[in-house]
C-alpha positions as CSV (number, residue, x, y, z in Angstrom):
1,X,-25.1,-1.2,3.7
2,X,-23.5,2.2,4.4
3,X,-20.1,2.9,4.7
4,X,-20.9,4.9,7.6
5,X,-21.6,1.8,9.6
6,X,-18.0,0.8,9.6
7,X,-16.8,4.2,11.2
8,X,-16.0,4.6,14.9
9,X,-18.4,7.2,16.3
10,X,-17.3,9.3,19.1
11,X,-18.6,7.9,22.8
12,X,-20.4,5.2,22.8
13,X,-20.0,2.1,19.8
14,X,-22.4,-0.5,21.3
15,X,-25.7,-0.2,19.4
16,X,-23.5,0.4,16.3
17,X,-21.7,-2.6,16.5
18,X,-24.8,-4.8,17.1
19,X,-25.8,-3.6,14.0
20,X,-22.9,-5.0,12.1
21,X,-22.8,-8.3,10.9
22,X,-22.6,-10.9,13.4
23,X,-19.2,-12.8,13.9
24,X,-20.8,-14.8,16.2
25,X,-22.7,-16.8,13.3
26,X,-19.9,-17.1,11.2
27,X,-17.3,-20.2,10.5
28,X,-14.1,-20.3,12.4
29,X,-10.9,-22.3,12.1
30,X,-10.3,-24.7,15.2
31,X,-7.8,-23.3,17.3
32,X,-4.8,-24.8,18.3
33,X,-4.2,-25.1,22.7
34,X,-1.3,-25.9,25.0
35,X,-1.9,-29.6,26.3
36,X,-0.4,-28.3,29.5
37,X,-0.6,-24.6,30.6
38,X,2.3,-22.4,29.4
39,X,4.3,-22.1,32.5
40,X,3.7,-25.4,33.7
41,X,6.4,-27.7,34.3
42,X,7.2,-29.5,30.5
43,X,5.8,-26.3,29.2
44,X,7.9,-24.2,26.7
45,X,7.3,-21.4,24.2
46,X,8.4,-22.3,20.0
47,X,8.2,-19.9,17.3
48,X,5.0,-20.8,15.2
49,X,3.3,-22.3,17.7
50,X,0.5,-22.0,19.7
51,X,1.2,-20.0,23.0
52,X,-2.0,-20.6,25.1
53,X,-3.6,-23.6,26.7
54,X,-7.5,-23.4,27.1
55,X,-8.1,-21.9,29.8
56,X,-5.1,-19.4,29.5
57,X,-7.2,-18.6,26.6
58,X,-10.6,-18.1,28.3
59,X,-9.0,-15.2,30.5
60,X,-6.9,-13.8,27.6
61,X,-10.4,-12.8,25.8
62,X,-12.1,-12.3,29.1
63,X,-9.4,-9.3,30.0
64,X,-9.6,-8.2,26.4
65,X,-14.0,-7.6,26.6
66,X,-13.0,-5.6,30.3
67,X,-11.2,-3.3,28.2
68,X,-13.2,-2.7,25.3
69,X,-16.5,-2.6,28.5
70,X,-14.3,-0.1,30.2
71,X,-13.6,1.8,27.1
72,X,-16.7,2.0,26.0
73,X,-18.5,2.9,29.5
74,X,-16.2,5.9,29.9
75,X,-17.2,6.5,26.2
76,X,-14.0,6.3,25.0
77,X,-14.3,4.0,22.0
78,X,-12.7,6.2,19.6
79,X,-10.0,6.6,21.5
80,X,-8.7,3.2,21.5
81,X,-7.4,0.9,18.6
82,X,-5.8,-2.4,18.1
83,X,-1.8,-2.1,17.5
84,X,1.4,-3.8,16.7
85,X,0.9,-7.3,16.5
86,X,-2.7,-7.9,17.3
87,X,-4.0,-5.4,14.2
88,X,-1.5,-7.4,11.7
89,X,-3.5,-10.3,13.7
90,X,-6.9,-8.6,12.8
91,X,-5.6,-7.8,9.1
92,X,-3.9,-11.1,8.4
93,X,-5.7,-13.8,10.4
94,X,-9.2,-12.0,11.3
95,X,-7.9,-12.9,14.7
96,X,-4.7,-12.8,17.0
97,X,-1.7,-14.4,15.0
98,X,-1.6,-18.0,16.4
99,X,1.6,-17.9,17.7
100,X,1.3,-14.1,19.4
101,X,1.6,-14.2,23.3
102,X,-0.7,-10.8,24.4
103,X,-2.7,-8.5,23.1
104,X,-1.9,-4.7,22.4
105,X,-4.3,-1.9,22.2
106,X,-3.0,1.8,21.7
107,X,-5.1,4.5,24.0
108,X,-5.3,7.8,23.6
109,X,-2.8,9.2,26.8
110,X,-5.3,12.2,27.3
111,X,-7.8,9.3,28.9
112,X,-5.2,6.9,30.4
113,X,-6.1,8.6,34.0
114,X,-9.7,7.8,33.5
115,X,-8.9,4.3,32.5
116,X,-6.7,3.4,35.0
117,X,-9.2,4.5,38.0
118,X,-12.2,2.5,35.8
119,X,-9.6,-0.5,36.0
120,X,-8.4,-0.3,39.4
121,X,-12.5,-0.4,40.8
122,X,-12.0,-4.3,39.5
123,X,-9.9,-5.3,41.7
124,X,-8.5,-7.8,43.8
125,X,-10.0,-10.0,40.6
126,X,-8.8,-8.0,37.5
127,X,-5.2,-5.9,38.3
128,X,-3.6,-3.4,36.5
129,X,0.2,-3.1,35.9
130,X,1.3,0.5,35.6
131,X,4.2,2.2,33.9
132,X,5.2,5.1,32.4
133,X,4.7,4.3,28.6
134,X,2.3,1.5,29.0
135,X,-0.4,-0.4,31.1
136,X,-0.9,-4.1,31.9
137,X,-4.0,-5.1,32.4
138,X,-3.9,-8.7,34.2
139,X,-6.2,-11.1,36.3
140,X,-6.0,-12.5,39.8
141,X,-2.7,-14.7,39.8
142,X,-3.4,-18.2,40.5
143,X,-2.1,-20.0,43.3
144,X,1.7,-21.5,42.7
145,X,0.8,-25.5,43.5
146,X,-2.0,-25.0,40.4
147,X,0.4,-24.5,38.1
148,X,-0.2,-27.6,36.1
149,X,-3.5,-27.2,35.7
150,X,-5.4,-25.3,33.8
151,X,-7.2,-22.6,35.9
152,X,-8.3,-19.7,35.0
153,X,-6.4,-16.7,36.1
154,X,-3.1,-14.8,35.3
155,X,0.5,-16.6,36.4
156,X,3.2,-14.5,38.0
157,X,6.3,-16.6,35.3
158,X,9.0,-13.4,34.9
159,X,10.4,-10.9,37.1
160,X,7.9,-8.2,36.6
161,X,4.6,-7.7,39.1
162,X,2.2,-8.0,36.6
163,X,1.0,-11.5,35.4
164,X,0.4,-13.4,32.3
165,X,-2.1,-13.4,30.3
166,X,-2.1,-9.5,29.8
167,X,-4.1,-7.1,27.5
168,X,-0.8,-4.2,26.6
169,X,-2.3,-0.9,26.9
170,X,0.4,1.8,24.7
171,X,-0.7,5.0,24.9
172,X,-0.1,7.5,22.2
173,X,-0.1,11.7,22.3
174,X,-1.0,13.8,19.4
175,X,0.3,16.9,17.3
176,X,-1.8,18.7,14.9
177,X,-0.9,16.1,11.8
178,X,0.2,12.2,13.5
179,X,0.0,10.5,17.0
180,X,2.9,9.2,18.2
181,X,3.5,6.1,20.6
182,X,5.2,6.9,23.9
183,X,7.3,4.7,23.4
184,X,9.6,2.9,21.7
185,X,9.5,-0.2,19.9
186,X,12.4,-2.4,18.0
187,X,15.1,0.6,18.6
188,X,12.7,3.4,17.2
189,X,9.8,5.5,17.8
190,X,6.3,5.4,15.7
191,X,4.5,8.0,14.6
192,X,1.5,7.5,11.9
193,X,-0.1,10.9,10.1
194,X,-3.9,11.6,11.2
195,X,-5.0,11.1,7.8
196,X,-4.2,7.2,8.0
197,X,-5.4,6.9,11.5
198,X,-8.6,8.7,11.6
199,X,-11.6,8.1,11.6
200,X,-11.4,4.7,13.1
201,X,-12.7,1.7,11.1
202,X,-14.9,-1.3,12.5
203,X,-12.8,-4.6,11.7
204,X,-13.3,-8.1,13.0
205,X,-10.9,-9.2,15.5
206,X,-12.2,-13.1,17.0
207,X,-15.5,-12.5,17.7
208,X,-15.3,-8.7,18.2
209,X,-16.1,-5.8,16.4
210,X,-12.8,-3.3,17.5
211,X,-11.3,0.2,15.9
212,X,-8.8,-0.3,13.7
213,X,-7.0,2.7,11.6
214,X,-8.5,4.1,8.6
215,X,-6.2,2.9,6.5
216,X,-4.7,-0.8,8.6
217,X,-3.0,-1.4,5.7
218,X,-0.9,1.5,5.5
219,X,-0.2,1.8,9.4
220,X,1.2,-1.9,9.4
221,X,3.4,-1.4,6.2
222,X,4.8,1.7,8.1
223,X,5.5,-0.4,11.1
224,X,6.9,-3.9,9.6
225,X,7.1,-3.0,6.2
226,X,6.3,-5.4,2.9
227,X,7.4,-8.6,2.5
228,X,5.6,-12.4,2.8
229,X,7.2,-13.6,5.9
230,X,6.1,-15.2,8.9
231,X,8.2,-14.7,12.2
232,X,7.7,-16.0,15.2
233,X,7.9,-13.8,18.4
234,X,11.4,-13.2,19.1
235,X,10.4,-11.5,23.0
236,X,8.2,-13.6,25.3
237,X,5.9,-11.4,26.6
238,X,5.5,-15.2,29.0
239,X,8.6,-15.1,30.5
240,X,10.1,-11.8,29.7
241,X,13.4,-12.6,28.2
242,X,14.0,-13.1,24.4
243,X,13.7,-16.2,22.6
244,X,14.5,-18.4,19.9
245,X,12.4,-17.3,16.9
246,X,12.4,-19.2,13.3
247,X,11.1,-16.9,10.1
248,X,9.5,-18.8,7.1
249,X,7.7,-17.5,4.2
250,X,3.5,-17.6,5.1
251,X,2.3,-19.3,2.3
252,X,4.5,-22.4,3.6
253,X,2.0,-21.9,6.9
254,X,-1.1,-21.5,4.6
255,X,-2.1,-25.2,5.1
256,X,-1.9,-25.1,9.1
257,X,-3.0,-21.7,10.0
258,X,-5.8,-19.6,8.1
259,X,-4.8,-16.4,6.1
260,X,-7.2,-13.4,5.2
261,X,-6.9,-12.9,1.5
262,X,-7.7,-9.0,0.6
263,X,-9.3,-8.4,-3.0
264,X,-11.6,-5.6,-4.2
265,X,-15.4,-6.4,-3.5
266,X,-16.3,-5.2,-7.4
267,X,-14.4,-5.5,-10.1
268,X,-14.6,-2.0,-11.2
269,X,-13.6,-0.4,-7.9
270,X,-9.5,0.8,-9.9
271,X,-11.8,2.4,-12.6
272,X,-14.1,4.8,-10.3
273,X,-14.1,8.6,-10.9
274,X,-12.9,10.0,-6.9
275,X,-9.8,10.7,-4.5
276,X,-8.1,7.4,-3.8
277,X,-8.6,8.7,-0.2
278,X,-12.3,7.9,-0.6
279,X,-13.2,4.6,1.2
280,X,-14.6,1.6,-0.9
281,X,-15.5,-1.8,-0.4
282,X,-13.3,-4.8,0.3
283,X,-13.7,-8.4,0.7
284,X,-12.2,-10.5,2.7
285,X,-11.8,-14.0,3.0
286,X,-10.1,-16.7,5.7
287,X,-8.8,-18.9,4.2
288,X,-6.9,-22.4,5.4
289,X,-5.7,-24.8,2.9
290,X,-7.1,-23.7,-0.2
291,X,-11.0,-23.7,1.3
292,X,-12.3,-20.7,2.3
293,X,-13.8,-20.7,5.9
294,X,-15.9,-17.0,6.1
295,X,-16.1,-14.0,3.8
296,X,-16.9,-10.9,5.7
297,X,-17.3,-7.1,3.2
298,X,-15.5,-4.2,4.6
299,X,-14.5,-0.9,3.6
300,X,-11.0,0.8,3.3
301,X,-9.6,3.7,1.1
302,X,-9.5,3.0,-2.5
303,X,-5.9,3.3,-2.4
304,X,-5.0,0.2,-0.9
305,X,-7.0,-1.6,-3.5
306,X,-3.9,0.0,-6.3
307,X,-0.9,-1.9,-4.1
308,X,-1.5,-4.4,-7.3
309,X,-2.6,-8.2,-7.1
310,X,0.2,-9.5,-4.2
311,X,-2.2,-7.7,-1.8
312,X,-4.6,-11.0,-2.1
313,X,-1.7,-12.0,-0.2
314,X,0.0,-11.8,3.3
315,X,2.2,-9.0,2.7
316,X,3.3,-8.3,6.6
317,X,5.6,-10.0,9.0
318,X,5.7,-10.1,12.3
């Protein structure tokens, strides 16, 4: 297979991605759900632990493939990536973290206009929180006497309009050398250089095929920088407040929650003759426990592959 395969054309992705191994046919950890609907009396939200019920679930992923339909009928898929927490979910986890509340894309700003009016023909069903810096994209809210059960639909649970679950749309402008994110984000701006950005790379996020950065790797350490902790949210994207958050060291998760280990895919790959900018194989396994649940082969730039050995572990926090 062809690197080539992995890249995010411009316009339309669709046909490409079918052609990519299937992560339908693949093993997956069991998931850990809610017994009771977050936001449901008895309910509450603890670092390291599972955010969603079922079906709180089921219209999380459902808001998630509106986006990437949307995205991809306005044939906008390379203009579009995962972000923040959910690509550290994609890099680390193959998958949202398990204790992450939402899902964040980052979108080009020069097609937010486009996207909002695609998003906006879905209603009264799907809804669409809008802001200056960032968009919300949210389902019908359900009634207030279902709150205990668990019903498909978005919850109105903080003081803002838009309800939860919620895909978080940043959007990001451009110079001539980085993008930048409109806004701001633990007291400071982000801004990531081209070269690490573009083109976008396939990477598996759940079930989905989605653009990532060229180089993930080097876009996360930018944006939490290198260590092997695991923190729980300390925001609640829920409820809207800040909450109590506990930190721990991953590998003292590793038996609960699966971890993507990152190694080369051959042996020689330090030893080739070419720019360390050049992309190369990479495999990468989930892994819960010691046993490895799915291997899937990717590519990235050879640098990453030189970070040394820790990199076949977690190296990220979040």
């Amino acid at each position: 297979m062809e690197f080539q395969i992995y890249v995010v054309d411009s316009g339309r992705t669709e046909v490409k991605r079918q052609n990519l191994p299937s992560l339908e046919n693949i093993s997956w950890p069991e998931r850990e759900f809610l017994p009771v609907p977050m936001g449901a009396p008895g309910s509450r939200q603890l670092p390291l632990e599972s955010t969603f019920s079922r079906g709180q679930m089921r219209t999380l992923w459902k808001l998630f493939g509106i986006f990437i339909t949307a995205m991809e009928e306005l044939g906008f898929s390379d203009r579009w990536m995962l972000y923040g927490g959910t690509l550290l979910g994609s890099y680390r986890h193959h998958d949202m973290i398990p204790w992450d509340d939402d899902i964040d894309v980052l979108v080009d700003v020069q097609v937010r206009t486009a996207l909002r009016k695609k998003i906006h023909r879905l209603a009264p069903d799907i809804l669409l929180y809008e802001d200056e810096i960032k968009d919300r994209i949210y389902a019908k809210l359900i009634q207030p006497s279902d709150s205990s059960q668990d019903a498909n639909g978005s919850r109105k649970l903080s003081y803002k309009s838009n309800g939860w679950p919620f895909v978080d749309i940043c959007y990001y402008s451009s110079s001539e050398t980085h993008i930048r994110e409109l806004g701001w984000s633990y007291g400071k701006f982000y801004r990531y250089a081209k070269t690490d950005v573009f083109p976008l790379l396939f990477r598996p996020f759940n079930k989905y095929w989605v653009p990532t950065p060229r180089s993930t790797f080097s876009v996360l350490l930018q944006t939490y920088g290198r260590d092997n902790l695991c923190s729980g949210v300390f925001f609640s994207h829920v409820f809207e407040l800040p909450i109590f958050t506990r930190t721990v060291r991953c590998k003292n998760l590793m038996d609960r929650y699966a971890f993507v280990e990152h190694t080369p895919l051959y042996d020689t790959v330090q030893n080739k003759d070419g720019n360390q900018e050049d992309l190369d194989w990479v495999r990468e396994q989930l892994v819960r426990g010691g046993k490895i649940i799915h291997e899937v082969h990717l590519v990235a730039p050879r640098r990453e592959f030189n970070v040394g050995k820790s990199n076949t572990r977690p190296l990220l926090h979040f």
